[in-house]
PAZA-691953 format. One record per residue (C-alpha): residue number from 1; residue in one letter; chain; x, y, z negated. Coordinates in nm, 4 decimals, m for minus. Layout:
N
NODE	NUM	A	A	X	Y	Z
...
END
This chain:
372
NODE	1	X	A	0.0000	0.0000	0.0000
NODE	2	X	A	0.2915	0.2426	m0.0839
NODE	3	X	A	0.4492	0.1197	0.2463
NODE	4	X	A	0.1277	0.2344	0.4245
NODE	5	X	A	0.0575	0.5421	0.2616
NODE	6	X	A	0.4521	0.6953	0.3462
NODE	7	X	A	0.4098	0.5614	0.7210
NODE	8	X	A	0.0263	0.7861	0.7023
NODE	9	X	A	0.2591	1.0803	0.5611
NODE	10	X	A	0.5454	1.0323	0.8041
NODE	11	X	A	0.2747	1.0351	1.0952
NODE	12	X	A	0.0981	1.2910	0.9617
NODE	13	X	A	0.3768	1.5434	0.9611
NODE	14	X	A	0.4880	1.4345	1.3043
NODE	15	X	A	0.1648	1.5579	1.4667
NODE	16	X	A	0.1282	1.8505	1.1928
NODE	17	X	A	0.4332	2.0502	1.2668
NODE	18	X	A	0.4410	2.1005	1.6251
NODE	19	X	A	0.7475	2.3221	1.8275
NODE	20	X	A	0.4983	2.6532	1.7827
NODE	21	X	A	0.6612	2.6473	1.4092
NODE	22	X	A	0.9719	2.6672	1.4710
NODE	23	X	A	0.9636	3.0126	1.6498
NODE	24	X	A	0.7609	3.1330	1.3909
NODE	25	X	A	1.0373	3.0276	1.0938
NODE	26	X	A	1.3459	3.1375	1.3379
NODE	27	X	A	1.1463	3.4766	1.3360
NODE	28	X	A	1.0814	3.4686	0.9466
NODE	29	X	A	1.4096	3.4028	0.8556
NODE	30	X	A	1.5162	3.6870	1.0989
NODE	31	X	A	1.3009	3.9587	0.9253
NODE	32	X	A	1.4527	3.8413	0.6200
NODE	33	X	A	1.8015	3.9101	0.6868
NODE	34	X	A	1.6844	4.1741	0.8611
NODE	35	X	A	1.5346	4.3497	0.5193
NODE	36	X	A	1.8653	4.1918	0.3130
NODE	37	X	A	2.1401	4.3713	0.5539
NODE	38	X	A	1.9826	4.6552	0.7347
NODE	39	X	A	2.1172	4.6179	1.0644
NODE	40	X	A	1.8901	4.4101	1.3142
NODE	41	X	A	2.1386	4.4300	1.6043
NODE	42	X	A	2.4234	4.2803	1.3490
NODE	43	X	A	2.1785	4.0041	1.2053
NODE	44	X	A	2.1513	3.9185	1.5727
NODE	45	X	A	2.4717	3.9222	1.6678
NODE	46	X	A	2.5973	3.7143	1.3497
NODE	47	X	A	2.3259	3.4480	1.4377
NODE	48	X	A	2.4746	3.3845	1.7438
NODE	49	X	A	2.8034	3.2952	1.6487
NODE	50	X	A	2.8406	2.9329	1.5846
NODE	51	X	A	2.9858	2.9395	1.2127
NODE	52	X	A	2.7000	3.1352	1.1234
NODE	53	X	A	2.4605	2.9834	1.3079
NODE	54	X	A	2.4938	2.7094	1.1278
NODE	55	X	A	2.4618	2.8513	0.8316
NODE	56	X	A	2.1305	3.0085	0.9613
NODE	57	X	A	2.0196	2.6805	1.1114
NODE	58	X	A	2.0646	2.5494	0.7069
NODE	59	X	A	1.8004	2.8394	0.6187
NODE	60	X	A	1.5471	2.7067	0.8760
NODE	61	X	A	1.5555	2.3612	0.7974
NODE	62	X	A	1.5508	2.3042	0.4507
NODE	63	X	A	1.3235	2.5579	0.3900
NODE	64	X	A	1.0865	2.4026	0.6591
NODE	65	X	A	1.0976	2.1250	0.4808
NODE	66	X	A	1.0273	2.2473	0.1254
NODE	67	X	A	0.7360	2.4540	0.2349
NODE	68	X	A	0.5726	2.1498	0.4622
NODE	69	X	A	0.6504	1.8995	0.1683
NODE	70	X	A	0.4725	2.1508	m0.0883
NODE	71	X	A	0.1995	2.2514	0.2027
NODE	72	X	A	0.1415	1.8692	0.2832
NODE	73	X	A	0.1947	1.6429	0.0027
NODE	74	X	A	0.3002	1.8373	m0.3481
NODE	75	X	A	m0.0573	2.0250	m0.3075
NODE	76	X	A	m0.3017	1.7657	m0.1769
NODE	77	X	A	m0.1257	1.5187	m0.4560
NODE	78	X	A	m0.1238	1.7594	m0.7290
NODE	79	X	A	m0.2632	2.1064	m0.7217
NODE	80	X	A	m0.5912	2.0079	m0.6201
NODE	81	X	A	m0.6290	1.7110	m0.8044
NODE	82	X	A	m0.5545	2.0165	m1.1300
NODE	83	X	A	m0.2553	1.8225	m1.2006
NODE	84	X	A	m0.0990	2.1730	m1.2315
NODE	85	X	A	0.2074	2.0760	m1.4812
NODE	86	X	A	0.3322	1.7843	m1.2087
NODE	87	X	A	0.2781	2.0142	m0.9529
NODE	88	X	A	0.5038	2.3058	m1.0691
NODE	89	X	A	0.7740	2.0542	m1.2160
NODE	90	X	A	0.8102	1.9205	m0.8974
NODE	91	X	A	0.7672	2.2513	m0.6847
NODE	92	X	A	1.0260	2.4183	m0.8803
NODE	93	X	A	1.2722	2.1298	m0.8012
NODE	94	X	A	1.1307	2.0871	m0.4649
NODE	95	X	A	1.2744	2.4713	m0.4263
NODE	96	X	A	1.6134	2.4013	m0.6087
NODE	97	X	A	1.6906	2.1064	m0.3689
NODE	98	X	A	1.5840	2.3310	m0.1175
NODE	99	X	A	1.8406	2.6120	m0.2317
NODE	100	X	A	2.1418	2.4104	m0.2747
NODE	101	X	A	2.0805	2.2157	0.0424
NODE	102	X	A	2.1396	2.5769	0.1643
NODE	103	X	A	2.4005	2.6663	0.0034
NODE	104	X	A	2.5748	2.3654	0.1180
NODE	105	X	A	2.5251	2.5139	0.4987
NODE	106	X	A	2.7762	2.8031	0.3656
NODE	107	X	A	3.0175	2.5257	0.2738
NODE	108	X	A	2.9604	2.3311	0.6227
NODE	109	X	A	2.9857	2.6672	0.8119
NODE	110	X	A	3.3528	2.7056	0.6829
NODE	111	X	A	3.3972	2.3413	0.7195
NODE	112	X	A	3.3350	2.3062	1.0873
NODE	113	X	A	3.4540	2.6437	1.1964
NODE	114	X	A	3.8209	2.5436	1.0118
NODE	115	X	A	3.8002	2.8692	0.7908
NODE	116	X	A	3.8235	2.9130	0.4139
NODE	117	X	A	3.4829	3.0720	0.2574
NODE	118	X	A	3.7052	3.3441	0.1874
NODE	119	X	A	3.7497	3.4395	0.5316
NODE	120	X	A	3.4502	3.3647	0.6796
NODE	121	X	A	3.2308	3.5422	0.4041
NODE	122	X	A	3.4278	3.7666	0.2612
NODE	123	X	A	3.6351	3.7983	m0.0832
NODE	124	X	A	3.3305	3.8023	m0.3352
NODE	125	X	A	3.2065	3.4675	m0.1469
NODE	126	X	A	3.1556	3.2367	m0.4587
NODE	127	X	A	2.8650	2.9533	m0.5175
NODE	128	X	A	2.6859	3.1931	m0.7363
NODE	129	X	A	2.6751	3.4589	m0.4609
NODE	130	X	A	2.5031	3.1903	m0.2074
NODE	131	X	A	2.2740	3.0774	m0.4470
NODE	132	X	A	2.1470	3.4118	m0.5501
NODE	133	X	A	2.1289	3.4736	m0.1643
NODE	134	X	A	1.9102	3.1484	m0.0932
NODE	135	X	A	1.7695	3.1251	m0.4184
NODE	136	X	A	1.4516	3.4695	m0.3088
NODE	137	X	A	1.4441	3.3479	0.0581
NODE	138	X	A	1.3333	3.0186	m0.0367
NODE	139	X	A	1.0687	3.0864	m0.2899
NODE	140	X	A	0.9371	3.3810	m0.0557
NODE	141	X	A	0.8682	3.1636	0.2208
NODE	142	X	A	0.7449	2.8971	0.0173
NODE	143	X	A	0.5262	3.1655	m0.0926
NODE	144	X	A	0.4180	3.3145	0.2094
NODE	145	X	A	0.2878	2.9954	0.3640
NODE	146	X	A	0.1590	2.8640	0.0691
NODE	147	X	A	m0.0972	3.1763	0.0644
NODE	148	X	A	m0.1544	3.1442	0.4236
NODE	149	X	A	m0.2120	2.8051	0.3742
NODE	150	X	A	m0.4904	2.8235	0.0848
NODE	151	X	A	m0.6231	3.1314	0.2384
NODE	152	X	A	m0.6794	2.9319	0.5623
NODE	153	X	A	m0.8256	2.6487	0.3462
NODE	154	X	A	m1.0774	2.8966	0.1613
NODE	155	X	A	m1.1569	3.0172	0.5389
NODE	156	X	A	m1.2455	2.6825	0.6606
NODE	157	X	A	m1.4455	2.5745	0.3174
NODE	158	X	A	m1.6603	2.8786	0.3308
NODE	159	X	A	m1.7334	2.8018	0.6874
NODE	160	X	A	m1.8040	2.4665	0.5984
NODE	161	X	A	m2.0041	2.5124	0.3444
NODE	162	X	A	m2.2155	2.8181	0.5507
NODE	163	X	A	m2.2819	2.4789	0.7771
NODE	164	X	A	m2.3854	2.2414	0.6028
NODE	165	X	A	m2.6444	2.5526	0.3870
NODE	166	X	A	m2.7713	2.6156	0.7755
NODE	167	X	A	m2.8197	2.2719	0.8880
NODE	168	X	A	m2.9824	2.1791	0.5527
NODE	169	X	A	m3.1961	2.4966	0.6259
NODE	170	X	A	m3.2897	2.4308	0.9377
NODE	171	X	A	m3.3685	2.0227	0.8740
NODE	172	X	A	m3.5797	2.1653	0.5877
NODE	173	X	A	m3.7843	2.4361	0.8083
NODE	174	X	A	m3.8276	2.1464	1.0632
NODE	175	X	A	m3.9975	1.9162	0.8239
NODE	176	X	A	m4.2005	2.1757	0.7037
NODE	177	X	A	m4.2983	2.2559	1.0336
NODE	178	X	A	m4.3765	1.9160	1.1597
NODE	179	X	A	m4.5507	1.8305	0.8278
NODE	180	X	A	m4.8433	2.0867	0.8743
NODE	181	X	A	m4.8991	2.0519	1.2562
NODE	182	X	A	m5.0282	1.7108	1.2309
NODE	183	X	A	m5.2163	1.8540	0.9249
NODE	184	X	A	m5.3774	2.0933	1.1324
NODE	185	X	A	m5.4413	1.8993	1.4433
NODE	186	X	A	m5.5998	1.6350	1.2003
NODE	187	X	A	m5.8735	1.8805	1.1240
NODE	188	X	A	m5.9180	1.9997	1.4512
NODE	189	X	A	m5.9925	1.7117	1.6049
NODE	190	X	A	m6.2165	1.6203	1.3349
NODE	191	X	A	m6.3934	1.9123	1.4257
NODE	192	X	A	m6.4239	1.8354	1.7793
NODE	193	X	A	m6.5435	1.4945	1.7156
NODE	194	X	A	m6.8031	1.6600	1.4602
NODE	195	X	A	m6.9648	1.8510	1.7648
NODE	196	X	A	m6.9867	1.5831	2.0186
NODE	197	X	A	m7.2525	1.4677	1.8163
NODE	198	X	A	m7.4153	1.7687	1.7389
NODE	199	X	A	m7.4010	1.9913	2.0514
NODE	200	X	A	m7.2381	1.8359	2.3426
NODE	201	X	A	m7.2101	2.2232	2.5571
NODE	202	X	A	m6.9975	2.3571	2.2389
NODE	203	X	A	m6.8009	2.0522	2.2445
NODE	204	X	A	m6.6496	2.1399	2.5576
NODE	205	X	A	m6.6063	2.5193	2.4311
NODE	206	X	A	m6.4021	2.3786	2.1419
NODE	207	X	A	m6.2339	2.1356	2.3817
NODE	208	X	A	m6.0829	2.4145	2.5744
NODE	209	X	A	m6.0165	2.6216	2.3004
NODE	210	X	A	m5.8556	2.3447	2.1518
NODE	211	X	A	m5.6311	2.2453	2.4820
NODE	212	X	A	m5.5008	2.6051	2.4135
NODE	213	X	A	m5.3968	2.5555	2.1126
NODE	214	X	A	m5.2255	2.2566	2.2373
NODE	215	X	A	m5.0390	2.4104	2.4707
NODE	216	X	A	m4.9038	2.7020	2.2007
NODE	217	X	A	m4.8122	2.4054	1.9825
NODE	218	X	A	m4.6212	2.2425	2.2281
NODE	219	X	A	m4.4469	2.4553	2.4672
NODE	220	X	A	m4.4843	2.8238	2.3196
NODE	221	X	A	m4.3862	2.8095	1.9698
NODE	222	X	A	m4.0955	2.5375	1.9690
NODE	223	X	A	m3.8803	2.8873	1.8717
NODE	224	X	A	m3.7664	2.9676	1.5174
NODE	225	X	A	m3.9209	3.3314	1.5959
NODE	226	X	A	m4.2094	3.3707	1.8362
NODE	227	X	A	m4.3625	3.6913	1.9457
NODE	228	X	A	m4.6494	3.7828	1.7170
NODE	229	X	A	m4.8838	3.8602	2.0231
NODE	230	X	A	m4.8887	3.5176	2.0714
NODE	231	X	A	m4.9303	3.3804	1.7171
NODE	232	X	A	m5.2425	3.6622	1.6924
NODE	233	X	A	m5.3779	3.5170	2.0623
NODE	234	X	A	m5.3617	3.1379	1.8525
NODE	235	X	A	m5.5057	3.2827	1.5310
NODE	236	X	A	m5.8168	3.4460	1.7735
NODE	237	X	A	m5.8704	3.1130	1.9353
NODE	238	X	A	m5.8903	2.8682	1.6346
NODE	239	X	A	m6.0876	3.1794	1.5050
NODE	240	X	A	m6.3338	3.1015	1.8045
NODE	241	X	A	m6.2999	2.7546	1.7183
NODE	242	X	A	m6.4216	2.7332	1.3490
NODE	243	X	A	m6.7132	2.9492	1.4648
NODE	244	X	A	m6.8519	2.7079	1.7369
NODE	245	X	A	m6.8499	2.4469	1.4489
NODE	246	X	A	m6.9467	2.6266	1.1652
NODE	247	X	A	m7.2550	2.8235	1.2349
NODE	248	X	A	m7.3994	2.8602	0.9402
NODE	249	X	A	m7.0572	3.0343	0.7838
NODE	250	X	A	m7.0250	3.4427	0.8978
NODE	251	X	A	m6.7048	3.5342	0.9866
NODE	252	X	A	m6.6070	3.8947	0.9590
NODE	253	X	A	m6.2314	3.9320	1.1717
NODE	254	X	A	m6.0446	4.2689	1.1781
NODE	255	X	A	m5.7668	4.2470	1.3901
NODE	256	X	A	m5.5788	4.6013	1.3889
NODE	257	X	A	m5.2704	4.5460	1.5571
NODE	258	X	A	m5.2408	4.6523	1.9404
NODE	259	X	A	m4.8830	4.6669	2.0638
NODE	260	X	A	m4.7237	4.3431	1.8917
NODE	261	X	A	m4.4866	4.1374	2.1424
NODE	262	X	A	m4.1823	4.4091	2.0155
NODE	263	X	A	m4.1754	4.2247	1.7453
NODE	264	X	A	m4.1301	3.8542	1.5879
NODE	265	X	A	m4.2903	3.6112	1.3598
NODE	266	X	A	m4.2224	3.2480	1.2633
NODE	267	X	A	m4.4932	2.9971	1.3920
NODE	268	X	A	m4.8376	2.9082	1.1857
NODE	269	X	A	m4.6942	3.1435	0.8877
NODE	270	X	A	m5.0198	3.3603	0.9189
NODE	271	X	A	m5.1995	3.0695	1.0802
NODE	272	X	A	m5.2139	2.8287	0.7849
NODE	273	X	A	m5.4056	3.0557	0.5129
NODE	274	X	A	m5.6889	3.1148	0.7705
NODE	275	X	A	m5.6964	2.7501	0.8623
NODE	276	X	A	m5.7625	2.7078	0.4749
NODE	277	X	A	m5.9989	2.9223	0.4246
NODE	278	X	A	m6.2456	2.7719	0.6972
NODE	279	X	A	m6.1713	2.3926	0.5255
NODE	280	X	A	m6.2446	2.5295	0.1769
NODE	281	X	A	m6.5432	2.7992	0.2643
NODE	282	X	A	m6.9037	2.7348	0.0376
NODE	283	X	A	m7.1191	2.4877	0.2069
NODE	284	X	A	m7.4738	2.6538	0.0481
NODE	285	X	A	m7.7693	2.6069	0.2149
NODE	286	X	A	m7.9408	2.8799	0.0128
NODE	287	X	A	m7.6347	3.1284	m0.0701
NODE	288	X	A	m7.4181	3.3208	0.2052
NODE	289	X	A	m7.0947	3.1710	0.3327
NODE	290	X	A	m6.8256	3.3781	0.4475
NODE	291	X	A	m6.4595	3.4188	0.5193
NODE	292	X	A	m6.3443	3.7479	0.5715
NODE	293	X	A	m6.0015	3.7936	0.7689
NODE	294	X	A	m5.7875	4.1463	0.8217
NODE	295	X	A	m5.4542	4.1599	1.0074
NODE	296	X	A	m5.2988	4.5225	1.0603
NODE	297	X	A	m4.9527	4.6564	1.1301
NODE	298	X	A	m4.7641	4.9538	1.0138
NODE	299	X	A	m4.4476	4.9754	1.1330
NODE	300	X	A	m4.3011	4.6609	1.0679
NODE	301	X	A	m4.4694	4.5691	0.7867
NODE	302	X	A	m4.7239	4.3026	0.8632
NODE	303	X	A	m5.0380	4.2836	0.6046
NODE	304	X	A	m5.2841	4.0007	0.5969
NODE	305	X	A	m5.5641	3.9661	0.4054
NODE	306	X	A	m5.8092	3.6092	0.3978
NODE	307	X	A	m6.0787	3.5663	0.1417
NODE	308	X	A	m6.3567	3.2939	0.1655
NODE	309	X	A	m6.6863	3.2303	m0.0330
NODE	310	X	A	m6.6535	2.9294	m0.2984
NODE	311	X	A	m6.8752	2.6893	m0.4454
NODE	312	X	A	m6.7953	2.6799	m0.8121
NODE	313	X	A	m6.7544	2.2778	m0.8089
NODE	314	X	A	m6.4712	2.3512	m0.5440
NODE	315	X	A	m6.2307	2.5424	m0.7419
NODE	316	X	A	m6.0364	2.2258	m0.8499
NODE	317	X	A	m6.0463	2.1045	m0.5186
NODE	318	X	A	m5.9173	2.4355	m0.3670
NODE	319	X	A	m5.5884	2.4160	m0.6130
NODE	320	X	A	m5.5942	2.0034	m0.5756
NODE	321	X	A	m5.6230	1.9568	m0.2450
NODE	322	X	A	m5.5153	2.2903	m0.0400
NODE	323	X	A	m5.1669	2.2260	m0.1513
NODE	324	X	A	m5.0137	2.0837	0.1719
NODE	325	X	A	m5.0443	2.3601	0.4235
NODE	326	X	A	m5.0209	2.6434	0.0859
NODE	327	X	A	m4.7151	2.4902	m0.0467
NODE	328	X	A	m4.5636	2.4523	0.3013
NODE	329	X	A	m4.6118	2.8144	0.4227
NODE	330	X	A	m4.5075	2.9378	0.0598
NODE	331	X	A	m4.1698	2.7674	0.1233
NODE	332	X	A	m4.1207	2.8447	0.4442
NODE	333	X	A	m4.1868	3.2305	0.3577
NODE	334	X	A	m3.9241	3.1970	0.0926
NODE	335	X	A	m3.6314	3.0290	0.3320
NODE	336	X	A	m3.7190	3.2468	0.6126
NODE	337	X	A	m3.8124	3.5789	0.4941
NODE	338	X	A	m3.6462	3.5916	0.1697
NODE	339	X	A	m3.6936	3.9701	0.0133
NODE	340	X	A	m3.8693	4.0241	0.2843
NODE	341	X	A	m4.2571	3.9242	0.1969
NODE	342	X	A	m4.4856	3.9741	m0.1245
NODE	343	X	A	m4.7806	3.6906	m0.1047
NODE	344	X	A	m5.0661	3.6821	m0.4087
NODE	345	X	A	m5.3453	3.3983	m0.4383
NODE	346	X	A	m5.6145	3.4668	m0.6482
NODE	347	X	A	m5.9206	3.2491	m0.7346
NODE	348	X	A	m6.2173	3.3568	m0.8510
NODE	349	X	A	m6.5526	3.1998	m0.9301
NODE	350	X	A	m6.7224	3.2187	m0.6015
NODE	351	X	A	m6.4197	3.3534	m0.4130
NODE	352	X	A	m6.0520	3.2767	m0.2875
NODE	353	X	A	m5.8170	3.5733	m0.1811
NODE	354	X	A	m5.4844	3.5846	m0.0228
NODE	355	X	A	m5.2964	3.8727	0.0510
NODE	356	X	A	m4.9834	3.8510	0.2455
NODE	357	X	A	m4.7166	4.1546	0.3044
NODE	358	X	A	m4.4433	4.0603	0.5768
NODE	359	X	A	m4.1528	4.2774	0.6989
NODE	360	X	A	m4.0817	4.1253	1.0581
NODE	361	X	A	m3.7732	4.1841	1.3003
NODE	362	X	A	m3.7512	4.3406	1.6687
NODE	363	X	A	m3.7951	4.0676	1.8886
NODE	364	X	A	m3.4796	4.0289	2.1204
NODE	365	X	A	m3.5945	4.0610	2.4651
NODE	366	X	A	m3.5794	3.7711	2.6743
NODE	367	X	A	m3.7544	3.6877	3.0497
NODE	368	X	A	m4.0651	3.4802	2.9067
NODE	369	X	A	m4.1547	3.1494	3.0950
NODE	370	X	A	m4.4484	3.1555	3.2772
NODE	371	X	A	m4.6670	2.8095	3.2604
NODE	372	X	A	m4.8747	2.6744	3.5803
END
């Protein structure tokens, strides 16, 4: 297993640092001599000459490899595993062996060029000197791309995370979605088959009607924003609906808004408290039965307002058994317009109110597709 996981490293580092690096630390290790001497054109002219070359050559390797070993293995291992007092044991030696390895490249420089240290580095040449040389440059670029590294790892993790919180989102809004359509279509065609029976001619009505809805469910409002012209022209037709069905229930609709495709609404939001208040409208015979429904528009700022007439025995059934298409909209009000929307249901006696406040969004133009 040990065998395994150092042949993983070993690969791992192979395809990890590519030639694009090594530009990057010949440059590094430039500006830092740069900063240390003061002279750019004398930094590049000593880096040329082979004794010092090789010293320089010393600089780029071993500190290479002390920053990829800490980047790569020291961090994953230790620092985010909060093994903190491994991890700076061994990053502290990790940047001694680093240093000395360097400070052996002053030694080799003299070496293969056949001079003394003396001559090739002046008279106050001495280990000490080196090592306070390599000693900064090493722990500033294990510092530098250390930071760059966990600042590009906090980059990637936030982006990650903003993901996964929009996919989760958006799986949520779907099943929400697909959850009350076949809720709605339920009692639709329920209502349909109802007048077949009863009134064959106002059958049909409903049966177009209800092939328009069809068509908004299933090729105009697949979009997470639709225009609201188009939710209103699915709210009037249902509207029409209910009242072919329900004759004996007076429906009072005040539809103020005239110039709406500017801007945008998410599908059914306004659609499923008007569908409830036709399934949960009184049934008297010898009381009236009503559902009253206002939509206006000022500015942006969308205001609804249902209310329906209630038998006393049905206020349990109301908060029992209106939940699905209530609690659905509710939550989809909170993930889409969050801030943005003020919604109160009240129930009284003989009555159910719901008023409905929603600050909607410019539509962004785009050429609309035109059905046969």
């Amino acid at each position: 297993m040990r065998a395994l996981s150092y042949n993983q490293l070993s690969q791992s580092w192979l395809f990890r640092y590519k030639l694009h690096h090594l530009p990057f630390w010949f440059l590094y290790h430039y500006i830092w001599w740069v900063v240390t001497l003061g002279n750019p054109i004398k930094v590049f002219q000593s880096l040329v000459v082979l004794p010092y070359a090789l010293k320089y050559s010393f600089y780029v390797i071993f500190q290479a490899l002390a920053v990829y070993f800490n980047l790569y293995f020291l961090i994953p291992k230790y620092l985010e595993k909060s093994r903190y007092a491994l991890y700076l044991t061994f990053l502290l030696l990790t940047v001694l062996c680093a240093t000395l390895c360097i400070v052996g490249g002053y030694y080799f420089s003299a070496f293969a060029s056949g001079q003394t240290i003396y001559d090739l580095f002046g008279q106050s040449a001495c280990f000490n000197t080196f090592f306070s040389n390599a000693l900064p440059s090493t722990v500033a670029s294990t510092t530098l791309a250390m930071s760059i590294k966990l600042t590009k790892n906090w980059i990637q993790t936030r982006q990650r995370q903003q993901l996964l919180e929009k996919e989760k989102l958006e799986t949520e809004l779907k099943f929400l979605k697909n959850q009350f359509n076949p809720h709605f279509l339920f009692n639709t065609i329920n209502s349909i088959f109802f007048l077949i029976h009863k009134n064959p001619d106002m059958a049909s009505n409903s049966l177009a009607k209800f092939s328009e809805l069809l068509r908004y469910q299933l090729y105009e409002c697949n979009d997470q924003q639709i225009p609201l012209g188009k939710e209103i022209a699915y709210l009037e037709n249902f509207i029409e609906l209910e009242r072919l069905r329900q004759s004996n229930v007076t429906v009072s609709v005040d539809v103020e808004p005239l110039y709406v495709d500017h801007l945008a609404i998410a599908p059914f939001i306004v659609m499923t408290f008007v569908e409830n208040a036709f399934k949960h409208v009184s049934r008297h015979s010898d009381y009236p039965n009503w559902i009253m429904i206002k939509l206006a528009l000022a500015g942006q700022q969308l205001d609804l307002f249902v209310a329906n007439s209630m038998a006393s025995e049905q206020s349990n059934e109301v908060i029992k058994y209106s939940g699905i298409g209530l609690q659905n909209v509710q939550r989809r009000l909170d993930l889409l317009y969050p801030e943005q929307h003020t919604l109160a249901i009240q129930q009284h006696m003989d009555s159910f109110e719901v008023k409905l406040q929603i600050t909607l969004t410019e539509r962004v133009a785009s050429p609309s597709l035109q059905l046969a």
